[in-house]
C-alpha positions as CSV (number, residue, x, y, z in Angstrom):
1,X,92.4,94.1,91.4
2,X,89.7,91.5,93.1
3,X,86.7,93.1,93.8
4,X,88.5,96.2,94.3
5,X,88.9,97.0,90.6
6,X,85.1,97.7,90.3
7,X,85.8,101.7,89.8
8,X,83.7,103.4,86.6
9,X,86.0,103.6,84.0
10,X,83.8,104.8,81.3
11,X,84.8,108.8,81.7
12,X,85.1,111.1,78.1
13,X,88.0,108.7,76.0
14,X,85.4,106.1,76.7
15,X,82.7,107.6,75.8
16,X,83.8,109.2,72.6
17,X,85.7,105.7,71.4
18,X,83.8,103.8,68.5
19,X,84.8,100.1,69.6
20,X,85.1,99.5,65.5
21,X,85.7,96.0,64.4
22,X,85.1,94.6,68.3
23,X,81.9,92.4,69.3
24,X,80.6,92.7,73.1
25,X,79.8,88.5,73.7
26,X,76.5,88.0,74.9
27,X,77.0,88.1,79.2
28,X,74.6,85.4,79.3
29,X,75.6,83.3,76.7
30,X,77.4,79.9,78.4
31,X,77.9,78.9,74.5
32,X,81.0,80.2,72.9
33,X,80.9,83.2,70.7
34,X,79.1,82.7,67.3
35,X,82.1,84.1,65.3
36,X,84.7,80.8,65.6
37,X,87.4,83.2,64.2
38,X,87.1,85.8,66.5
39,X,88.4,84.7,70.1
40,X,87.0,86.3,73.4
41,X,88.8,88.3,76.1
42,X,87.0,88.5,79.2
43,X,88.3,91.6,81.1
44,X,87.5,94.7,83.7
45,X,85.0,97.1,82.2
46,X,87.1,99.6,80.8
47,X,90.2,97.7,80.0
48,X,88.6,97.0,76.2
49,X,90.2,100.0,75.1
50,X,91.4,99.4,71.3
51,X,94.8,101.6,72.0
52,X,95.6,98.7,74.7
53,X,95.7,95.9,71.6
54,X,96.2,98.2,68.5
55,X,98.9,96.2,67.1
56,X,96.5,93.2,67.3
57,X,93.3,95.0,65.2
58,X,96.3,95.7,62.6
59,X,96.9,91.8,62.3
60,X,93.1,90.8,62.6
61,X,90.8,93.1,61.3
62,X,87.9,91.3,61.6
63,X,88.6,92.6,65.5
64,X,87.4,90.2,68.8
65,X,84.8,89.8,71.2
66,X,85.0,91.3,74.2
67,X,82.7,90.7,77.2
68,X,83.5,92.7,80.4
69,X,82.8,92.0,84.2
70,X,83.2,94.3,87.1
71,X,84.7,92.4,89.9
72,X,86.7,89.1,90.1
73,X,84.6,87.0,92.0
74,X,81.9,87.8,89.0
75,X,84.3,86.8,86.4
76,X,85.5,83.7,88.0
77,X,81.6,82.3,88.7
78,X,80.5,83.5,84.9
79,X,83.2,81.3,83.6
80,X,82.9,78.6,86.3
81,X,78.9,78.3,84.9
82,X,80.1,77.8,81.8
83,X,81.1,81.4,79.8
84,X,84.1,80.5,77.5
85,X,86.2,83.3,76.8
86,X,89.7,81.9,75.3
87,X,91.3,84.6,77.7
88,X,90.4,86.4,80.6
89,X,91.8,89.0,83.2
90,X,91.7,88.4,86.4
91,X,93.7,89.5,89.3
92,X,96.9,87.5,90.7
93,X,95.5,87.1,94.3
94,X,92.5,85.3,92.6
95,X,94.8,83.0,90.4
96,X,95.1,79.9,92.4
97,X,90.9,79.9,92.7
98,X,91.3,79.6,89.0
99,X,94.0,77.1,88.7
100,X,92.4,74.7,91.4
101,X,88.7,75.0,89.3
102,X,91.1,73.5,86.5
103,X,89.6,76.4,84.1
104,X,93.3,77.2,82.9
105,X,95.8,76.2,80.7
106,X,99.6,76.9,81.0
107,X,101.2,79.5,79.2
108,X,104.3,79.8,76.7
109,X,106.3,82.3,77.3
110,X,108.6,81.1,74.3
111,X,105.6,82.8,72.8
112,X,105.6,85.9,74.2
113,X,109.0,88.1,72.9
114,X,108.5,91.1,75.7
115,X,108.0,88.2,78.6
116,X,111.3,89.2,80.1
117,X,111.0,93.1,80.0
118,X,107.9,92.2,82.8
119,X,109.0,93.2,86.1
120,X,110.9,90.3,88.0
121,X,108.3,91.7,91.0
122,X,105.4,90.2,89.0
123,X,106.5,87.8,87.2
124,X,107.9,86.0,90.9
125,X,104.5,87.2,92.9
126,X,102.4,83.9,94.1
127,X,100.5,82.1,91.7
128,X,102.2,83.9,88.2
129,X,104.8,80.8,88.0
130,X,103.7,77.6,89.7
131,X,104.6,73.3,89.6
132,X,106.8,74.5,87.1
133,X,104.5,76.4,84.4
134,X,103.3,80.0,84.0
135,X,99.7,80.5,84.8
136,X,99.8,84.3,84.0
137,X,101.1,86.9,82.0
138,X,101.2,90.4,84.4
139,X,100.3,93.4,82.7
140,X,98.5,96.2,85.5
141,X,99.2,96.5,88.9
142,X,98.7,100.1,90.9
143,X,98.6,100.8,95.1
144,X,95.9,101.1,97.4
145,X,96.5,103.9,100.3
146,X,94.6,107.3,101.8
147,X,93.8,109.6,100.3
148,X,93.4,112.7,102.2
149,X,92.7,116.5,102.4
150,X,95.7,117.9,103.0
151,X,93.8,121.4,104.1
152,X,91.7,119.7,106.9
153,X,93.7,116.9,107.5
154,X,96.7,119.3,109.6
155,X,100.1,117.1,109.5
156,X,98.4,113.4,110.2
157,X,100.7,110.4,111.5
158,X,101.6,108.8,108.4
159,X,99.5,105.7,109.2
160,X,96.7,103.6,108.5
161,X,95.6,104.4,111.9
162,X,93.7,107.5,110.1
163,X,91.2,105.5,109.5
164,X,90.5,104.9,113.0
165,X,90.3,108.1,114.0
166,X,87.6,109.7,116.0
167,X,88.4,113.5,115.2
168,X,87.2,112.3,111.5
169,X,84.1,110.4,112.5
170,X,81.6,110.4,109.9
171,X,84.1,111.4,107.2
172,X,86.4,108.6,106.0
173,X,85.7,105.9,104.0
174,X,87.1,102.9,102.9
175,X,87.2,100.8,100.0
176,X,84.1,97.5,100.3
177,X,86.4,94.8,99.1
178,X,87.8,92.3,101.2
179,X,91.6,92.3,99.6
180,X,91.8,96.0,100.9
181,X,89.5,97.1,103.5
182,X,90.6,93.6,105.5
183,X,93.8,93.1,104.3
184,X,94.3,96.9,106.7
185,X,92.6,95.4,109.5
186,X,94.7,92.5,109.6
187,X,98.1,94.8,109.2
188,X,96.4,96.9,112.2
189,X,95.1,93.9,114.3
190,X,99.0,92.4,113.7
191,X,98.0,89.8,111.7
192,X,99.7,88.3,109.1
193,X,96.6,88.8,106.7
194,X,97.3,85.9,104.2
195,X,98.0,83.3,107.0
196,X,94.5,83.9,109.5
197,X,93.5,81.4,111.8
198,X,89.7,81.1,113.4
199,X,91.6,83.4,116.3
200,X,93.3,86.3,113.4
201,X,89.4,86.5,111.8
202,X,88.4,87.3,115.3
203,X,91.1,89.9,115.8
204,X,90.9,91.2,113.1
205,X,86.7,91.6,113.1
206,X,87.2,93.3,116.2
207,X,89.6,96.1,114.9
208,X,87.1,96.4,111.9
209,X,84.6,97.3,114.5
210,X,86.1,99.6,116.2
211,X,86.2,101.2,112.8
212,X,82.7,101.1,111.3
213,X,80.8,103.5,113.3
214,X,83.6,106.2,111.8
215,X,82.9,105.1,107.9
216,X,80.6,107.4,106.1
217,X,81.0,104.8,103.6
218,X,82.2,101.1,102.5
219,X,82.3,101.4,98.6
220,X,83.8,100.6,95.0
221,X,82.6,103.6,93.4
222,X,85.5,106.0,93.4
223,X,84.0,108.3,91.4
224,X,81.3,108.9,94.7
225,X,84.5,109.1,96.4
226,X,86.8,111.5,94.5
227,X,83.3,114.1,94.9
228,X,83.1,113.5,98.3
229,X,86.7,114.6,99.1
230,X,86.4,117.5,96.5
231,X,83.9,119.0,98.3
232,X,84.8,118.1,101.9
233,X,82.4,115.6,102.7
234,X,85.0,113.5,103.3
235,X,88.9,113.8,104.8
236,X,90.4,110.8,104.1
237,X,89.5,107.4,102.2
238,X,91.3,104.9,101.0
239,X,91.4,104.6,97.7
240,X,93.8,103.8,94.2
241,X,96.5,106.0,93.2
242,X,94.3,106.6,90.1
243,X,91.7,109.0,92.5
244,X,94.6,111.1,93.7
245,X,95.5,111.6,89.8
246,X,92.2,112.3,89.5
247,X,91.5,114.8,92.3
248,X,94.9,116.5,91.2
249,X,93.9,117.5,87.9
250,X,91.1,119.3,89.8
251,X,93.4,121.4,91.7
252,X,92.1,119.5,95.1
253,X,94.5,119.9,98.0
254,X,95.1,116.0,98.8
255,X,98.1,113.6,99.4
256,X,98.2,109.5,99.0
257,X,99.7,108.5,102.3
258,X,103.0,106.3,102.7
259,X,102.0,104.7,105.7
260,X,104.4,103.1,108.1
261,X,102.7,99.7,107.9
262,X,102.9,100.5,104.2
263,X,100.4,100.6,101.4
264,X,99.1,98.0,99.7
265,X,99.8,96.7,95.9
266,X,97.6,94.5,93.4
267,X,98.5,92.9,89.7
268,X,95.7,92.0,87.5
269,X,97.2,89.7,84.0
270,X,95.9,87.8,81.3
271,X,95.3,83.8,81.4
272,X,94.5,81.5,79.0
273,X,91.3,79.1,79.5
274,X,91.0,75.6,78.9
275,X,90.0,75.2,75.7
276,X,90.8,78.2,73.4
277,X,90.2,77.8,70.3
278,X,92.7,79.9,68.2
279,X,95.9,79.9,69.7
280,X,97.8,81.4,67.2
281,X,95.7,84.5,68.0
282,X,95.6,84.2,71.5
283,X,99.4,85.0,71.4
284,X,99.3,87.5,68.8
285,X,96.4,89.3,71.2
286,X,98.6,88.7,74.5
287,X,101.6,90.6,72.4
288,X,99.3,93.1,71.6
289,X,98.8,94.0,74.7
290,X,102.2,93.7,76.2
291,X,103.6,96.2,73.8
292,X,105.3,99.0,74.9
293,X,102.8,101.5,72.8
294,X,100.0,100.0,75.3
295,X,101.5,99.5,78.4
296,X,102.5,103.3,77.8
297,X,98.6,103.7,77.0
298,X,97.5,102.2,80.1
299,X,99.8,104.7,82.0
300,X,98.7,108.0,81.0
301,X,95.0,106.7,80.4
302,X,94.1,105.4,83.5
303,X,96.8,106.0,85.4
304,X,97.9,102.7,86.5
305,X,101.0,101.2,86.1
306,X,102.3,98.9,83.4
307,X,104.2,95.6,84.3
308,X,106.5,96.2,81.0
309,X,109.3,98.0,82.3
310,X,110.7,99.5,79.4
311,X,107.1,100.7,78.5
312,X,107.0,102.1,81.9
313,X,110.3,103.8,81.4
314,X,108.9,105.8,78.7
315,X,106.2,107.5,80.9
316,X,108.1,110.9,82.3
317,X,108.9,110.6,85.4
318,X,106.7,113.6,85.9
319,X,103.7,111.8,84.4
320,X,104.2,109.5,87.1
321,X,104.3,111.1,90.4
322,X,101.3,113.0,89.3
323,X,100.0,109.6,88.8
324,X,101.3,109.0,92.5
325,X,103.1,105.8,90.4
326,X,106.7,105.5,91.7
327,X,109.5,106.0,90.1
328,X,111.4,102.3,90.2
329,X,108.7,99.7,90.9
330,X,111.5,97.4,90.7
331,X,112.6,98.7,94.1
332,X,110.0,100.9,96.1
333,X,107.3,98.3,95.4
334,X,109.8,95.8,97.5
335,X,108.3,98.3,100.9
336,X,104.7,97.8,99.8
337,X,102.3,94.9,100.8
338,X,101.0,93.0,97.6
339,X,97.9,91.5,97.6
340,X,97.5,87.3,97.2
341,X,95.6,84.7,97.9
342,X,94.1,84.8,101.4
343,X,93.9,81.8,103.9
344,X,89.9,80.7,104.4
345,X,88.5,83.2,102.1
346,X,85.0,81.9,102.9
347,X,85.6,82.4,106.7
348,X,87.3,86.1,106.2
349,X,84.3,87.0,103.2
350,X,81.3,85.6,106.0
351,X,83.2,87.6,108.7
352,X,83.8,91.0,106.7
353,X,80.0,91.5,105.9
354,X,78.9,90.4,109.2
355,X,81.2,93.2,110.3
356,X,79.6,96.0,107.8
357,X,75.8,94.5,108.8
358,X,76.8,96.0,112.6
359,X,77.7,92.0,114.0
């Protein structure tokens, strides 16, 4: 989600996949795509995957374009200058940003036949449903925790406090996104981190300083991370469930943490811009992708979690504690903190880097 979905997708399925029938839209291009029958998703790099909207290629063979971004606050500013996708994928704690830049369009769910197998959990969450229309159709969501060695991390308080600890100095790290690495500091500084006055950013800057001399690293690129904690350079991180799947299948000795202030969750969904030109196959591409064959796809491929339930019921449960994924969102996701829009973003963005820069 936000800025913290930037993780490098592009492993062996990616690179062996032919994207047949699919157009990448110029990035550039502030005209809409040359090919007025093809529409134009705008999504996370990685998310083009043709098994996530098979069902779709079937109908339209002459495929879409697809243009990809790797953070939110990218995605939002392309389209904001002028990019027209006719949908686009951002993440639900960005949703109002959208909404209030009047880029989007309401959505009909009439339209939509697997609307009411989404998770209640996301279809409710901030932003989704709003003045009486729907703004977004769910479709990923997955948790942010630590991730730790459990061979040279000995029987650690099951807290966020880990990342404050000065036995590990010089090997943790933490996620460089303001919706995680903040959004901790706040729950640690006992703020409420959606709600900050002028007085929370200063509370919260101040625990985030006591913590930066510790980081080995503030970064997106989980891939740097996953190594890192394979080979001991680091302890502890924090990190998506998807690294621990990851590190897993390597036979690494490491646990995703259930920390007492509890760990954190995001959505991403699909929203329809202003303007689309084909709407017909805006819905038949939005059904593509809420299919149970795909939201089962997004499961096992990258190992986040599908807001279809009954798609997500079809995982084994097996499949998904490997996955670190639990086993009834519907329920265990109530004891998590999920990520939304955030209370003077400006003031908390200006503060967090000044914090990183050693102010």
């Amino acid at each position: 989600m936000r800025n913290i979905l930037a993780r490098s997708f592009r492993r062996g399925l990616l690179g062996t996949l032919a994207l047949a029938g699919l157009c990448t839209a110029a990035l550039l291009a502030p005209q809409r795509a040359q090919a007025q029958d093809k529409i134009t998703y705008y999504t996370w790099d990685g998310y083009e995957l043709p098994a996530f909207h098979e069902a779709y290629l079937k109908e339209h063979p002459e495929g879409l374009n697809i243009s990809v971004f790797g953070d939110d606050d990218e995605a939002f500013a392309k389209v904001r200058a002028g990019f027209h996708p006719d949908i686009a994928h951002p993440c639900v704690d960005k949703l109002p940003q959208w909404r209030k830049a009047g880029l989007l369009q309401p959505i009909d769910t009439s339209r939509i036949p697997n609307w009411d197998k989404i998770y209640p959990i996301f279809r409710n969450m901030p932003g989704v449903q709003a003045d009486g229309k729907v703004w977004m159709v769910p479709w990923d969501w997955g948790n942010t925790s630590i991730l730790y060695r459990t061979d040279l991390v000995k029987n650690p308080d099951m807290s966020w406090g880990l990342l404050w600890d000065k036995a590990y100095s010089g090997k943790l790290a933490t996620i460089d996104a303001v919706h995680d690495t903040w959004i901790v500091g706040a729950i640690m500084a006992g703020v409420d981190p959606f709600n900050e006055s002028a007085a929370d950013i200063k509370k919260v800057s101040a625990k985030l300083r006591e913590q930066r001399p510790l980081m080995r690293m503030y970064t997106t690129d989980m891939t740097s991370v996953e190594q890192a904690l394979a080979s001991g350079e680091l302890v502890a991180a924090m990190t998506w469930n998807a690294s621990y799947a990851d590190l897993i299948k390597q036979h690494v000795p490491v646990a995703f943490m259930h920390p007492k202030e509890k760990m954190l969750t995001w959505a991403c969904g699909m929203v329809v811009l202003k303007g689309a030109h084909d709407m017909d196959k805006v819905y038949d591409f939005i059904n593509a992708r809420l299919a149970d064959d795909a939201g089962e796809a997004l499961v096992t491929n990258y190992s986040y979690g599908t807001a279809n339930s009954e798609a997500y019921d079809k995982v084994p449960a097996d499949v998904k504690a490997k996955f670190a994924l639990p086993a009834d969102p519907a329920t265990e996701l109530k004891d998590t903190v999920f990520t939304s829009a955030m209370k003077n973003p400006q003031a908390i963005a200006a503060a967090y880097a000044r914090v990183k820069e050693g102010g």
